[in-house]
C-alpha positions as CSV (number, residue, x, y, z in Angstrom):
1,X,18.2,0.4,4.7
2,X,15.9,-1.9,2.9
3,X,12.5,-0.9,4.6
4,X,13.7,2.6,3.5
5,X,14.5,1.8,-0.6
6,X,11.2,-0.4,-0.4
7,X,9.0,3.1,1.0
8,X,11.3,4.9,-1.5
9,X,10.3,2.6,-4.8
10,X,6.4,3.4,-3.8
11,X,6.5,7.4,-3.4
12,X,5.5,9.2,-6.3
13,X,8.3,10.6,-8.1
14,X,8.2,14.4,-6.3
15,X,7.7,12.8,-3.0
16,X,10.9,10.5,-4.0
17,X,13.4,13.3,-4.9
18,X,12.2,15.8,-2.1
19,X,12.9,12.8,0.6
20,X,15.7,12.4,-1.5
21,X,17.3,15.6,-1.9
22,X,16.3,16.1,2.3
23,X,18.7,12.9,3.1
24,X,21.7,13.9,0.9
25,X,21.1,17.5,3.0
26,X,21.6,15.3,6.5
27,X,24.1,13.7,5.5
28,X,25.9,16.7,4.5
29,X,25.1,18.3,7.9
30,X,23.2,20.8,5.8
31,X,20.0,21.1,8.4
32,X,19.0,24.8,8.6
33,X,16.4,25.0,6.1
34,X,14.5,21.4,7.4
35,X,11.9,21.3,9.8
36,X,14.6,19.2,12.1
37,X,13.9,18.2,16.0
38,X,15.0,16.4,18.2
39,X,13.1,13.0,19.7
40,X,11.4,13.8,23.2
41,X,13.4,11.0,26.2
42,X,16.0,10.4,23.2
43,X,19.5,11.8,23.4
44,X,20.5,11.2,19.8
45,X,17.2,10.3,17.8
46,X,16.1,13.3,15.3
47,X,13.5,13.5,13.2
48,X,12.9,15.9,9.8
49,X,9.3,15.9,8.4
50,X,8.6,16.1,5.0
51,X,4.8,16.7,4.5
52,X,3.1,13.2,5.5
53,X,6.9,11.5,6.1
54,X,9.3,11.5,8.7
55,X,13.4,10.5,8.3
56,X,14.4,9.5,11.8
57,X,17.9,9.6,12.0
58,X,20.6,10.0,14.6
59,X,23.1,12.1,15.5
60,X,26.4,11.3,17.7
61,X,30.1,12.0,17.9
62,X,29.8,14.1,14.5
63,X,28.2,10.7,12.2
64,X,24.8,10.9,11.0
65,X,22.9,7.6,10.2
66,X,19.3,7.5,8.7
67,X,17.9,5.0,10.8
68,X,14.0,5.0,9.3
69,X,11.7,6.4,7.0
70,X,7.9,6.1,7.6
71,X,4.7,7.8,7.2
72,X,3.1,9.8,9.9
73,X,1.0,8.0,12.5
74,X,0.1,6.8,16.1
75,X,2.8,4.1,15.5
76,X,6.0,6.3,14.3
77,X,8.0,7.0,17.1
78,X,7.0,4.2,19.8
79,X,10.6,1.9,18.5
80,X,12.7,4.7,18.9
């Protein structure tokens, strides 16, 4: 949860509040209006883009944990 406050405290302020406002909808269970799929060989791992950024979070037995917020690239998904 720290890497993800640290990427937080360097988005500009829209960025912020849209990643922002797309968590508190996950969490919810909320998902039908965010670009939401599901991680290719991974039978919990999800992903929801927003613009450059991806949340990768996970999805079992009904509890929903943000598990990683990072910027689109070649390196994203290769830990998960």
């Amino acid at each position: 949860m720290e890497r993800i406050d640290k990427i937080l405290k360097i988005l500009r302020t829209d960025e912020r509040e849209r990643v922002i406002l797309c968590i508190e909808k996950i969490l919810a269970g909320n998902t039908a209006l965010l670009d939401i799929k599901k991680l290719k060989g991974q039978q919990y791992f999800y992903r929801a883009r927003i613009g450059d950024l991806r949340i990768i979070f996970t999805k079992k037995e009904g509890a929903v944990h943000i598990v990683a917020l990072e910027k689109r690239g070649d390196n994203t998904y290769r830990r998960f």
